[in-house]
N, C-alpha and C positions, 0 to 999 in steps of 0.2 A: 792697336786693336784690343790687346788685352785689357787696356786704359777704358776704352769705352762700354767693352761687358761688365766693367764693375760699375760702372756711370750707373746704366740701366739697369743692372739686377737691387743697386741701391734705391733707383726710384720706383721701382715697382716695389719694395719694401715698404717704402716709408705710404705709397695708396694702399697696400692693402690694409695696414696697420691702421688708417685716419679710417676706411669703409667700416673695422672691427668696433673704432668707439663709435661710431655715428648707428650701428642697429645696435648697438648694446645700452641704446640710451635710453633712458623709461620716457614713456608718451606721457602725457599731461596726461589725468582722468577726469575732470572736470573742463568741461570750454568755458571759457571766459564769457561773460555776461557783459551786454551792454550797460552803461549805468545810465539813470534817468533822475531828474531833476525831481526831489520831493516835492506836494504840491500841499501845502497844508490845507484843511479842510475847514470851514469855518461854522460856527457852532448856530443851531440849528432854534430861533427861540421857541420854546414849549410853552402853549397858549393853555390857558385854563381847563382841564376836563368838560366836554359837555354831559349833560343826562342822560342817564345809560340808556333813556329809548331812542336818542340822533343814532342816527345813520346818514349816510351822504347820499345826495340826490341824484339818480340816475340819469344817465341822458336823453332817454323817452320824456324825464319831469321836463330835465333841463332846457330841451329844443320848445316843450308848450311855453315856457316861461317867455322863451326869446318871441316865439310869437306874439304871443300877447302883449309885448310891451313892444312890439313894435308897429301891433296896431292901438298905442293910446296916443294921447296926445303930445304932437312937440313941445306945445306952451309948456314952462315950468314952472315946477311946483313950487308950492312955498318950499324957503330953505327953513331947514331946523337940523338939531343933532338926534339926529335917529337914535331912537335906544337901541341896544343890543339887541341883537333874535331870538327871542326864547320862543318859537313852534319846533322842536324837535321832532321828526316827522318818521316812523321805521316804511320800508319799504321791502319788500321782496322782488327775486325777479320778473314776477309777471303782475304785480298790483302797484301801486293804481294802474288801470285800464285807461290809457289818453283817448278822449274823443275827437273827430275831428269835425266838426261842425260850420257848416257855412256860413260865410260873413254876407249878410243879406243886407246891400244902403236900406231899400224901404220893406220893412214888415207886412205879411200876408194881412189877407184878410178874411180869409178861412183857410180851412186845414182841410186833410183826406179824411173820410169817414173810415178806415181802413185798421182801427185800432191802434195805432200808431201817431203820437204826437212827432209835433214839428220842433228840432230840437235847431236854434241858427246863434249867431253871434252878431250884434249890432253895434250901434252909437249913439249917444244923446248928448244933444248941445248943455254946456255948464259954464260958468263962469269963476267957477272956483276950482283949482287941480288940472285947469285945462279947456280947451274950449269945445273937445269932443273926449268923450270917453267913454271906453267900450260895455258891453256886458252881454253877457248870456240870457237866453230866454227859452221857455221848454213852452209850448201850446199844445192846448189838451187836442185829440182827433176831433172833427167835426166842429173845433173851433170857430165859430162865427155864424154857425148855420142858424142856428135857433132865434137867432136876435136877442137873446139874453146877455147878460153880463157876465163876468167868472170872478169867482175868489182871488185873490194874489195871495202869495208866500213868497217875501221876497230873504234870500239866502245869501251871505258875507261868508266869502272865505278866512284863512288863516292867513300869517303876516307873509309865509313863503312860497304861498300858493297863488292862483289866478283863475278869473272869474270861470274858469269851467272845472275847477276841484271838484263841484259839488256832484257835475255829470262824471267826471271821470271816477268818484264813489259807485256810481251806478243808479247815479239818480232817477234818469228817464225812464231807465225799466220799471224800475218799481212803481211808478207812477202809472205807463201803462198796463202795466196788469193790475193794478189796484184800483181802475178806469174801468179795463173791461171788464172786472170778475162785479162790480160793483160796489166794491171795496171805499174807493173816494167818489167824491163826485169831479164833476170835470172843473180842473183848475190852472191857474199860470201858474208859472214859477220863474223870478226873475233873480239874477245871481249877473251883482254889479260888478268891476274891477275895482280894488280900491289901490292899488299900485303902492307907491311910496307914499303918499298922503296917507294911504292908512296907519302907516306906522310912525310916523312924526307927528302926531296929531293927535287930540284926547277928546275933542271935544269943538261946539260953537261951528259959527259960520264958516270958517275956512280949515274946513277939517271935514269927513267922510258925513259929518251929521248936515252940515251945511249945503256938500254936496244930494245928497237923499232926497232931504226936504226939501230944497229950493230948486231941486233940476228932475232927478229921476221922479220920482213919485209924479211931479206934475208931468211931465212927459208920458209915463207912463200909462197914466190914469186920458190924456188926449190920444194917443195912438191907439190904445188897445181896448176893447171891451171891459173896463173894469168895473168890478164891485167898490164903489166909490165909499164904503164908509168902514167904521174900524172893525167891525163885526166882519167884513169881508176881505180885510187885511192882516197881513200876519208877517212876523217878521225872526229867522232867526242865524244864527250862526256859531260858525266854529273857531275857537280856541280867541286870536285876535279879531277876528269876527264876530265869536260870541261876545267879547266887549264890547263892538260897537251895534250890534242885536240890541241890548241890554240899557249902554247906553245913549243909544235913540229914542230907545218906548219910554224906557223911566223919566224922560224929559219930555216928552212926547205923548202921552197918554191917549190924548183926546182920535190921535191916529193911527191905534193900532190895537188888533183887540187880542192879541197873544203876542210872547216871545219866548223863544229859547237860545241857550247857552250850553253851547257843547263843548266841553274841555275849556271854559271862558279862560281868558287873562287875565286876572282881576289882579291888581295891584297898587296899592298907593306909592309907590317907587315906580309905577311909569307913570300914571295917571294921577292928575290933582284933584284933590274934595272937588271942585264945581265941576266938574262933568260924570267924577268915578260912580260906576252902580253904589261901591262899599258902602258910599256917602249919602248919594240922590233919592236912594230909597227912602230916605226919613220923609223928605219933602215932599215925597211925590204921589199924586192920587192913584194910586194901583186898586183901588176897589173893582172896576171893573177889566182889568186884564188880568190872561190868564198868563202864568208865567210855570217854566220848564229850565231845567237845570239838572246835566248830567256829567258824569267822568270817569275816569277809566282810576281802580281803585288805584293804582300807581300811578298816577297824571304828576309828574312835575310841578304843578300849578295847583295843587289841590288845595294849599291854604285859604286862598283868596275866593276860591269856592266854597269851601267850607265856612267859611267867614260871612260871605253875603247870607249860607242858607240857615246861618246862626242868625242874623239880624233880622232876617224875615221873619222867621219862627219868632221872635222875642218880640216883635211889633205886630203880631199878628196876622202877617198878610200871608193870606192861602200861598201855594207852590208847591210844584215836586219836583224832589231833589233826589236822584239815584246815583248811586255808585254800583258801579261795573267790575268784572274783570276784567283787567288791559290798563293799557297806558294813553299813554299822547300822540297818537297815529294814524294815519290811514285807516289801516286794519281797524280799529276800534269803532272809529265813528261809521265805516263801511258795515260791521255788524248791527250797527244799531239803527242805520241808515230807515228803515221800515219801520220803526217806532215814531221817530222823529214824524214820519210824514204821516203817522196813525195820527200824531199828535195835533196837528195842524189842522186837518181835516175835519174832525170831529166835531166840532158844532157846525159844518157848514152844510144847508140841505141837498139831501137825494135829489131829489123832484125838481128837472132843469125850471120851471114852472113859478117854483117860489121865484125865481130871482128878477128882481126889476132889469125892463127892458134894455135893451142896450143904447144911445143917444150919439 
């Protein structure tokens, strides 16, 4: 018996003894971390700075875009290597204003007396860039009543834009109230797609001039009430538009009796001497067009503008060439938007009266 009280008074010694070092043992103070596979990161290429006036295009621009090009045409275009995009564009949160404007297959043929022009989106058969392609049309109110004819002003956007830039500026408006106040007289305004063709393209038949002359214009001039001669046609645009504004007239003279260049692209590193303004100016009969040229004193492009309005000046030919404050933007040509269409208008009569009947 006494053999077995010392058995257990030993085991219970040696538990209590093992309990003492087991809480007298320091806990960890940090927990251990899972470990994870490093994932190296791969390096990022850095593309050339653009011009301090880009900004990136918002998704209001972005969804018109997708519109429009998926009402042009399937036929495709000529291939070429597109030059680079130099329209850098500033936008803010609420400018440009998108318009949405109906796609109409066949064109009225009058409008509401109601003050308010008919603002739609169409198509015209071509054989160059596609076998339909699209474009914007603004009709003055009361459009077709008189049996008279109307002026055109036909309006080219920039290379990143699409044929309703020039309403989503705010074009229509100013138009009607410059209608009703008595301001213009009543006129169209037609504003074509020029897609990818515009930008791959300098000039001649299969390119934006080829399209013009040989589809729109004649289309234009059979559908709609037009002022059929150059005194009743006008032609202008902006930035890559304004190039091709500029050079369509300058090769073109005989059909068109103004043009303007808003923020033009003028460049002999996109465009070659046989079509570029820089060049075609020497050759070409400008006596009787009136010609316009503006830009934002900061324009990116301003050399080649400055250059055309040196070679005018030095060959004598009439023009006005203003520099602004601002740059290469929305904003800019949006401010100037009512000069432009002062500009147009200007020699074309009050009096619905003067103008030869309509056929």
């Amino acid at each position: 018996r006494r053999y077995l009280i010392v058995l257990l008074l030993s085991l219970i010694i040696v538990l209590l003894s093992g309990c003492q070092v087991w809480l007298m043992a320091p806990l960890p103070t940090v927990m251990p971390t899972a470990e994870f596979p490093v994932i190296s990161s791969t390096p990022v290429e850095t593309r050339d700075p653009m011009p301090a006036t880009f900004t990136s295009m918002p998704p209001a621009s972005m969804a018109i875009a997708v519109t429009a090009n998926s009402l042009a045409s399937p036929t495709p275009e000529p291939t070429s290597t597109p030059f680079p995009t130099l329209t850098p564009v500033i936008y803010s949160d609420s400018f440009p204003q998108p318009i949405e404007a109906p796609y109409i297959e066949s064109p009225p043929i009058m409008t509401e007396c109601d003050g308010t022009g008919a603002v739609f989106q169409s198509h015209f058969p071509s054989q160059v860039g596609g076998s339909r392609r699209n474009y914007h049309v603004y009709l003055p109110p009361c459009y077709g009543q008189d049996g008279r004819v109307y002026p055109v002003v036909y309006l080219i956007h920039g290379s990143i834009q699409t044929d309703s830039h020039w309403l989503d500026l705010g074009l229509a408006r100013y138009i009607d109230e410059g209608i009703v106040s008595g301001r213009y007289p009543p006129f169209i305004a037609i504003m074509p797609y020029s897609g990818r063709l515009g930008n791959i393209s300098s000039g001649g038949w299969n390119s934006i001039e080829g399209v013009t002359l040989g589809y729109l214009l004649p289309y234009i001039d059979d559908t709609y009430c037009t002022w059929k001669e150059a005194a009743g046609r006008s032609i202008g645009g902006i930035s890559r538009g304004g190039y091709w504004a500029l050079e369509i007239a300058f090769n073109n003279p005989e059909l068109f009796g103004a043009v303007s260049g808003h923020s033009s692209h003028l460049r002999f590193a996109t465009d070659p001497e046989k079509y570029n303004p820089l060049a075609t100016y020497a050759t070409a009969d400008l006596t009787n067009m009136r010609i316009w040229m503006d830009r934002g004193e900061k324009d990116f492009l301003r050399p080649g503008q400055n250059q055309l309005h040196q070679s005018l000046e030095e060959t004598g030919i009439p023009h006005e060439y203003r520099v602004n404050p601002g740059g290469h933007s929305d904003v800019y040509w949006a401010d100037h938007l009512a000069e432009y269409i002062d500009w147009h208008t200007a020699l074309w009569p009050q009096d619905r009266q003067a103008y030869p009947p309509c056929k």
